[in-house]
C-alpha positions as CSV (number, residue, x, y, z in Angstrom):
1,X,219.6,-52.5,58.5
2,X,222.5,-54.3,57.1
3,X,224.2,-57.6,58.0
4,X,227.8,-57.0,59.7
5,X,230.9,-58.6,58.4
6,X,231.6,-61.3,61.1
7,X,228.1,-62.4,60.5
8,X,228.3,-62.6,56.5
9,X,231.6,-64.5,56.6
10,X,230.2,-66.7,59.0
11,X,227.0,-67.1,56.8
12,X,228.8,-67.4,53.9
13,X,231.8,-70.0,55.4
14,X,228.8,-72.2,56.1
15,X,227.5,-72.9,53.6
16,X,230.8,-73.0,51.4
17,X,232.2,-75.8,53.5
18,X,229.3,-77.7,54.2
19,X,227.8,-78.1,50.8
20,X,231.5,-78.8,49.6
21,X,232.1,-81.0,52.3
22,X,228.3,-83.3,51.6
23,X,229.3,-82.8,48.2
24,X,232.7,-84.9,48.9
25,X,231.3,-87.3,50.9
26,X,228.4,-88.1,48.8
27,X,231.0,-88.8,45.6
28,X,233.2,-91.1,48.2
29,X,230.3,-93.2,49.1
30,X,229.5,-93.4,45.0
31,X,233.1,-94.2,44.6
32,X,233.4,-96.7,47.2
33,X,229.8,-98.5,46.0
34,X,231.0,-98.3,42.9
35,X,234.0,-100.6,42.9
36,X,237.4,-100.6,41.3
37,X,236.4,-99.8,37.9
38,X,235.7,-96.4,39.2
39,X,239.0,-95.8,40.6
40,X,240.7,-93.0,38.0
41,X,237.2,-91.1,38.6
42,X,238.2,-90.7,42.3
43,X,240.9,-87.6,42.1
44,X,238.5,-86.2,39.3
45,X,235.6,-85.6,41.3
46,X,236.2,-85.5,45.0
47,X,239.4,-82.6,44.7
48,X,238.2,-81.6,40.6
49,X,240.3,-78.3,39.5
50,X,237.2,-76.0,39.3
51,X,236.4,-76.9,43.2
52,X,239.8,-74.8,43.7
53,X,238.6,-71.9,42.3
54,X,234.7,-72.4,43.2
55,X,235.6,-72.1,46.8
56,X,237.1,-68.8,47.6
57,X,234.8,-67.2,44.9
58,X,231.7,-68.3,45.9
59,X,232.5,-67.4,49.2
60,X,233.4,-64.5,48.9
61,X,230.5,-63.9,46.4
62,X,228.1,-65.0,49.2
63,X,229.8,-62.9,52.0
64,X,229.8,-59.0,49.7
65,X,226.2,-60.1,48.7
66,X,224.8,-60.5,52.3
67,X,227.0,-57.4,53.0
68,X,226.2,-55.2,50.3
69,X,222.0,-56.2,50.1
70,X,219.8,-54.8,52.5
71,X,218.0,-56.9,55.2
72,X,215.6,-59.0,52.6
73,X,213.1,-61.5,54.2
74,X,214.3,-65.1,54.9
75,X,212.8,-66.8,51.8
76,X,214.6,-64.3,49.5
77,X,218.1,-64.5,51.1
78,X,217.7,-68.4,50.1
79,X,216.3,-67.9,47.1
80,X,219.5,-64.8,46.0
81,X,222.3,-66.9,47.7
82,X,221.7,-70.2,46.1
83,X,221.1,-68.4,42.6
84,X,223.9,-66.9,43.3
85,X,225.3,-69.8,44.7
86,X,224.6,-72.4,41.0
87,X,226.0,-68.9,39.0
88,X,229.0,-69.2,40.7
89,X,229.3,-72.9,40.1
90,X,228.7,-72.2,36.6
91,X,231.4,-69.9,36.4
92,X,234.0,-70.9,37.8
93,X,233.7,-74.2,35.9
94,X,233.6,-71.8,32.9
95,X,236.3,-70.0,34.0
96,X,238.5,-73.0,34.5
97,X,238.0,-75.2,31.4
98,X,238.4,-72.5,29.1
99,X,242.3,-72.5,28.0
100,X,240.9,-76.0,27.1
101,X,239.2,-74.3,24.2
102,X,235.7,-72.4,24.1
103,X,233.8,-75.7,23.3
104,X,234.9,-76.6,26.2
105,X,234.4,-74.2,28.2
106,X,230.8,-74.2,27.3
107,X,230.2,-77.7,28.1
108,X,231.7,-78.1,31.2
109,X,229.2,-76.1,33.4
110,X,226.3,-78.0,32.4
111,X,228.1,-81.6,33.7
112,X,229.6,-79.8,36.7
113,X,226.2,-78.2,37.6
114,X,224.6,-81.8,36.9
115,X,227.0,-83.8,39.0
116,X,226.8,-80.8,41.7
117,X,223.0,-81.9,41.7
118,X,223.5,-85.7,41.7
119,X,225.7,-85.5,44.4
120,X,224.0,-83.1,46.6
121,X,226.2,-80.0,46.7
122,X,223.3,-78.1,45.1
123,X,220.6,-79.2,47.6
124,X,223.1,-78.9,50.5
125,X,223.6,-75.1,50.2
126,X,219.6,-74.8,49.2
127,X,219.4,-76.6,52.8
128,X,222.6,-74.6,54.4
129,X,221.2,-71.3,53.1
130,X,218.0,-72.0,55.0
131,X,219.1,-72.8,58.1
132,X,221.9,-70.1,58.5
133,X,220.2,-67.4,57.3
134,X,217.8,-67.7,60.2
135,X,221.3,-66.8,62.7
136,X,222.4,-63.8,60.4
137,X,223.4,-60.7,62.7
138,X,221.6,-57.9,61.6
139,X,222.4,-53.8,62.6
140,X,221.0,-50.4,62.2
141,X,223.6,-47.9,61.2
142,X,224.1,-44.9,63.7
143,X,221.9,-42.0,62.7
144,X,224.6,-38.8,62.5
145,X,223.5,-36.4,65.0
146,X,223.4,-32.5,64.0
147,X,222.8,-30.1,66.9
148,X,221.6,-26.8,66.1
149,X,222.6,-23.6,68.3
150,X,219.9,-20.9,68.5
């Protein structure tokens, strides 16, 4: 059995734009509590450079892996996808600091992946994973059939 396309794009749209999405709000409302002494963090968290690049890779990192792995039971889809999921955060924060200078480069996971915690991001696509891997598509592949004369 294997998961079609539509249905992994879907899958993996979901929980790409939601957790990014309750990730954004979640930093607005700390930004708006916050007050104006806050007010040059604003462009720096809700639209930060490595969310750019995050994005399109972790979606498309979450479609291939629900199209490339075999039907798995529902509590191992959640738990592959949002490992998957924080290894993609990593990297692409990686990824992105890096012409900055390696030290960096190695910092700069470890306070994205803590403010992706603090502001939900992390939890939302634990929660996303959860609920949309129970409406993944699922499909047998056609068995070839041979006939045989005689």
């Amino acid at each position: 059995m294997f998961t079609p396309w539509r249905s992994a794009a879907l899958y993996a749209a979901v929980i790409t734009a939601g957790s990014a999405a309750i990730g954004a709000l979640v930093e607005a409302a700390w930004l708006l509590a916050s007050g104006p002494r806050t007010a040059e963090w604003g462009t720096m968290l809700i639209v930060s450079h490595y969310q750019l690049a995050f994005l399109p890779l972790v979606f498309v990192a979450l479609t291939v892996a629900r199209k490339v792995c075999a039907a798995l039971p529902r509590w191992r889809v959640i738990v592959t996808d949002c490992s998957l999921y924080g290894l993609t955060l990593l990297l692409a924060a990686f990824l992105v600091t890096l012409p900055d200078g390696v030290t960096e480069a190695a910092d700069a996971p470890f306070v994205v992946g803590f403010l992706a915690m603090f502001n939900l991001q992390i939890p939302a696509a634990l929660l996303l994973s959860g609920w949309a891997s129970g409406r993944l598509t699922l499909a047998m592949r056609a068995r070839e059939r041979t006939f045989t004369f005689g």
